[in-house]
C-alpha positions as CSV (number, residue, x, y, z in Angstrom):
1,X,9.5,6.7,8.0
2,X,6.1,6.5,7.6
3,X,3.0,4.7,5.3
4,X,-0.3,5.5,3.9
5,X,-3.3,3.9,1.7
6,X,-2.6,4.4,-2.1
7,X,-5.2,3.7,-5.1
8,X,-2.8,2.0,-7.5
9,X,-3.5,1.7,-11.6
10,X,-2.1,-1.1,-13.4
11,X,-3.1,-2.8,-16.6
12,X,-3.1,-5.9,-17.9
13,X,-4.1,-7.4,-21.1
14,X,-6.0,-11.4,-21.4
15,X,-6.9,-12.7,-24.4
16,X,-6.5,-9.0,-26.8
17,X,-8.9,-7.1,-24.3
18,X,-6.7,-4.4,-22.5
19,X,-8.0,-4.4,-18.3
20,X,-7.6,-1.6,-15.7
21,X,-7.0,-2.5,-11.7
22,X,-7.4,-0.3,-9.3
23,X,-6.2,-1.5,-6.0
24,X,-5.5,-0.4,-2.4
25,X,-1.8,-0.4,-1.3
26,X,0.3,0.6,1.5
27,X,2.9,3.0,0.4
28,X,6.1,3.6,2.2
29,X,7.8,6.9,2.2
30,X,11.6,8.3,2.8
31,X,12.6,11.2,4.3
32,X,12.0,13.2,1.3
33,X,8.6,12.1,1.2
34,X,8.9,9.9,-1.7
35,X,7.3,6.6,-2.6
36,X,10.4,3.8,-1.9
37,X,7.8,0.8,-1.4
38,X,4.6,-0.4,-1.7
39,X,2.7,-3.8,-0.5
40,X,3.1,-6.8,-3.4
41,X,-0.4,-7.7,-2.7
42,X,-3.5,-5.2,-2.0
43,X,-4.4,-4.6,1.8
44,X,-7.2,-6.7,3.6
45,X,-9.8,-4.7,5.3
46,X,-10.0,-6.3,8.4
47,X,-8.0,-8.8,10.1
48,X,-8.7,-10.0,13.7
49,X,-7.4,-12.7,16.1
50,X,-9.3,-15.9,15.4
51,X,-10.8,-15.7,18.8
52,X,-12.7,-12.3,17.9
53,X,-15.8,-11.7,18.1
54,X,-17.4,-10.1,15.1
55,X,-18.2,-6.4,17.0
56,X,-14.3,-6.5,16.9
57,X,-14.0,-7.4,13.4
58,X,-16.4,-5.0,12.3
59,X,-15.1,-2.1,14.0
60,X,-11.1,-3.0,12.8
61,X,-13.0,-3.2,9.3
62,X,-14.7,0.5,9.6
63,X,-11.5,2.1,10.8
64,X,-9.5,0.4,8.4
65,X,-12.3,1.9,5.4
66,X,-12.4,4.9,7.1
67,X,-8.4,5.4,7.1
68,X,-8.2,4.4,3.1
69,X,-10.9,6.7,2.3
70,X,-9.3,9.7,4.0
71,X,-5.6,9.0,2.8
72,X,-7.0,8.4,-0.8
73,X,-8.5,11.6,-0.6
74,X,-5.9,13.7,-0.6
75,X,-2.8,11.6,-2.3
76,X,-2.9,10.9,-6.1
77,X,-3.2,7.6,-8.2
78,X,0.0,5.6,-8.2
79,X,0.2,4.0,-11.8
80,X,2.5,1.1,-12.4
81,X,5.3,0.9,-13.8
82,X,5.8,3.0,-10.4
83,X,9.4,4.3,-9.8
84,X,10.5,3.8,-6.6
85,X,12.8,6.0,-4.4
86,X,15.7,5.2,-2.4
87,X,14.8,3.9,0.8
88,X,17.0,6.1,3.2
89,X,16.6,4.8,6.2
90,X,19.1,2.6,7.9
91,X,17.9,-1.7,8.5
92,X,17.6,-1.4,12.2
93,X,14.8,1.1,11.4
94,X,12.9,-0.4,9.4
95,X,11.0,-3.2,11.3
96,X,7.8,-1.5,9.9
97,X,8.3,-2.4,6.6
98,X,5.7,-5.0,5.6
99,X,7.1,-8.4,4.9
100,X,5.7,-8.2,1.3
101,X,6.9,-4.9,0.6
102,X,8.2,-4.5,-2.9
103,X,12.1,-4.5,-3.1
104,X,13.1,-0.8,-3.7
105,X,14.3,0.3,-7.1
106,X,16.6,3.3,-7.7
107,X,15.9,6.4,-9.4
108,X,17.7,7.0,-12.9
């Protein structure tokens, strides 16, 4: 099991005026490689203990950039409605999964 940083499309419509969002996600993958979850809510950049100091929060905030901007890279845009892929991996394994992670839908 494994993750990366997804750009996510969605659209959304206020008022008659048709909007696109573009969002950072974390995307979960199967074995197959396929996308089975992604985060409900897009990633924070950085996120330190309160006690930090700011070199710390800085630094967790240019890796985290850096990471996004080299997954994004190479990984198309994930447009919503996205269809999601069986998650095959068994509970005990997936303590990674984000708390917020989107439930998984089945193929058709």
């Amino acid at each position: 099991m494994y993750w990366n940083y997804r750009i996510v499309k969605s659209t959304s419509e206020h008022f008659g005026q048709k909007y696109v969002t573009y969002s950072i996600h974390e995307a979960h993958y199967n074995e197959a490689g396929e996308v089975y979850a992604i985060t409900e809510q897009p990633v924070c950049l950085s996120h330190t203990e309160y006690e930090s100091d700011e070199i710390d929060a800085l630094r967790s905030l240019q890796w985290t950039l850096n990471t996004i901007l080299k997954d994004i890279e190479k990984r198309p845009i994930l447009e919503e409605p996205i269809k999601f892929a069986k998650c095959d991996h068994p509970p005990s394994e997936r303590s990674e999964k984000p708390c917020n992670a989107q439930p998984v839908e089945e193929k058709e």
